[in-house]
N, C-alpha and C positions, 0 to 999 in steps of 0.2 A: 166210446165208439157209438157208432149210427149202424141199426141191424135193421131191415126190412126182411120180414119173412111171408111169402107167398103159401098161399095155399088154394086148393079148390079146383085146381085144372084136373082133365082126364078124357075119358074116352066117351062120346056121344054121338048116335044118331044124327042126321040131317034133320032139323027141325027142332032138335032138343035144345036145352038151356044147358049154362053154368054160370055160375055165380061166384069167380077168384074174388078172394080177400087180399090184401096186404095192412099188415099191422109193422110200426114203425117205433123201434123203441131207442134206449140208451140216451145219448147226448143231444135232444129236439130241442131247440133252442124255436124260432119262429118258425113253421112252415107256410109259404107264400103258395103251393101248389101242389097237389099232387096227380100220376097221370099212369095214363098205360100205355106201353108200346107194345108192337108183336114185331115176329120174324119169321118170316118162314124159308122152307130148305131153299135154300139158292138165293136168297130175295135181301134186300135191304130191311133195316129195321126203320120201322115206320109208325107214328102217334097214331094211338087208337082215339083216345079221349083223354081230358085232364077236367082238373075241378081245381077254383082257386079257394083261398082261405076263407073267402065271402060267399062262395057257393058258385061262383060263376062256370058253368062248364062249358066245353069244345069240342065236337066229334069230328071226326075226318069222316065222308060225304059217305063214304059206303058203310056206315057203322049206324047212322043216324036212323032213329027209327027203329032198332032193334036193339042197339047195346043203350046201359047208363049209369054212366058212372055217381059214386056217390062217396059219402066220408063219413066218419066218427070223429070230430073233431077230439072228444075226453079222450079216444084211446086211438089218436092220432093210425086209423085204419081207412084204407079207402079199400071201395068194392069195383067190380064189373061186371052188373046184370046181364048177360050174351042171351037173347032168346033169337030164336029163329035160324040157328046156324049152318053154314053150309060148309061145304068141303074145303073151300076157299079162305077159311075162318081159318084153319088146321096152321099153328103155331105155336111158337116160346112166347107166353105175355110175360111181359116184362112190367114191373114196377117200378115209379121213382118219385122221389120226394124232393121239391127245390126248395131251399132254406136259407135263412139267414141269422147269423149271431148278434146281427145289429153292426156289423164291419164288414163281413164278408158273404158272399152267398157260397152254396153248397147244395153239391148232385148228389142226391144217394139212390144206387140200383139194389133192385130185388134178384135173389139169385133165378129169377123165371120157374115160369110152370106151362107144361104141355098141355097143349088143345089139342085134341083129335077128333074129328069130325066125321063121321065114316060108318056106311052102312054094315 
């Protein structure tokens, strides 16, 4: 089995940082990608940023400039540097890894971690 475990979300200030991990273990065969999504109450779940296997990364417009994403390839972990956040930031990040066994590709989610943003 494929386990993604999050960590690092919580409760911060406007303007403060956080720094979620996700570390990806068990049965990693190739990974092609990995990314963050959030959600917040009422709202769709939406890409924050991804990083490919070669380093290429992608932000969605409101993130650029303050979040960045990044990887450990050895220990198959990606991060999400958050600095500058605002209230609007306040969500479930979500983790996920696209993979392949060389047949098929494969989604694996993180069980999420809360962002609170708030004076």
């Amino acid at each position: 089995q494929v386990q993604l475990v999050e960590s690092g979300g919580g409760l911060v200030q406007p303007g403060g940082s956080l720094t979620p991990s996700c570390a990806a273990s068990g049965s990693i065969f190739s990974i092609y990608a990995m990314g963050w999504y959030r959600q917040g109450p009422g709202k769709q779940r939406e890409l924050v940023a991804t990083i490919t296997n070669g380093g290429s990364t992608n932000y969605a417009d409101s993130m650029k400039g303050r979040f960045t994403i990044s990887r450990d390839n050895a220990k198959n972990t990606v991060y999400l540097q958050m600095n500058s956040l605002k209230s609007e930031d306040s969500a479930v990040y979500y983790c996920k890894i696209h993979m392949s066994n060389g047949i098929r590709w494969y989604d694996y989610w993180g069980q999420g971690t809360q962002v609170t943003v708030s004076s």
